[in-house]
C-alpha positions as CSV (number, residue, x, y, z in Angstrom):
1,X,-8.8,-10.8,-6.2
2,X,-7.0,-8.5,-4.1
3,X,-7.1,-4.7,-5.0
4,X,-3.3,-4.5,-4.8
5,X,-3.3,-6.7,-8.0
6,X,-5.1,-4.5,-10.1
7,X,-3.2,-0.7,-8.8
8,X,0.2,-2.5,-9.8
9,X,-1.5,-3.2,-13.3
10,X,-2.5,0.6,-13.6
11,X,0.0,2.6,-15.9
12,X,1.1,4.7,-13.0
13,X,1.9,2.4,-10.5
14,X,5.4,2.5,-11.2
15,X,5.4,6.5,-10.3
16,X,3.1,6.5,-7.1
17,X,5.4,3.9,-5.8
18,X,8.4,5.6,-6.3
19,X,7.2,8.7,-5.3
20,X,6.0,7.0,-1.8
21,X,8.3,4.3,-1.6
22,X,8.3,4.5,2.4
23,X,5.1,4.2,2.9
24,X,4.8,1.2,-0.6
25,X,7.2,-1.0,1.7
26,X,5.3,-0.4,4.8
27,X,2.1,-1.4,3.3
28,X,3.6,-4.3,1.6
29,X,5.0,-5.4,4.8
30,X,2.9,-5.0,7.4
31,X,3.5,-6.5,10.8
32,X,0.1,-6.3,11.6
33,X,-2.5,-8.5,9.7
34,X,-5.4,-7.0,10.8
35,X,-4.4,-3.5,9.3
36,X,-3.0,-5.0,5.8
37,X,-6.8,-6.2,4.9
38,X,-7.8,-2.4,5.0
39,X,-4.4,-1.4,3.3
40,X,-4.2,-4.0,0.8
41,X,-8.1,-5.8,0.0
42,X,-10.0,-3.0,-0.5
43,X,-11.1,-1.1,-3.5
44,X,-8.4,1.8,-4.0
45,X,-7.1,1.1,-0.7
46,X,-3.4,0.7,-1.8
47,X,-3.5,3.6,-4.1
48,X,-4.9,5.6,-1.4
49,X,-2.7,4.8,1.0
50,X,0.7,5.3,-0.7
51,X,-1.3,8.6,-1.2
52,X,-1.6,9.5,2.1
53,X,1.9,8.5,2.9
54,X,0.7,5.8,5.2
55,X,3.7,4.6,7.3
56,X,3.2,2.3,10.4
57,X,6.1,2.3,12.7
58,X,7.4,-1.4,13.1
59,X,7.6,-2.5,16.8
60,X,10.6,-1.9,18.7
């Protein structure tokens, strides 16, 4: 199971993804597949990165 699975179950979901909703849609939809199994599989990893107002800039 994928981490991101269990932060959207978390009663606060809702407010850490409005709250960082830039950085929710670029880790939802990353360009890059080798950074979205850091971002999205790990244990915390999409809470903390919506935290840290992760953004990766989409190629031009």
């Amino acid at each position: 199971m994928f981490d991101y699975w269990k932060f959207f179950s978390e009663p606060d979901a809702n407010e850490v993804i409005q709250t960082h909703i830039d950085s929710f849609v670029g880790v939802m939809f990353l360009h890059d597949p080798t950074i979205w199994k850091d971002r999205q599989a790990l244990t915390g990893a999409p809470e903390q990165s919506l935290l840290d107002n992760f953004v990766l800039l989409r190629p031009a």
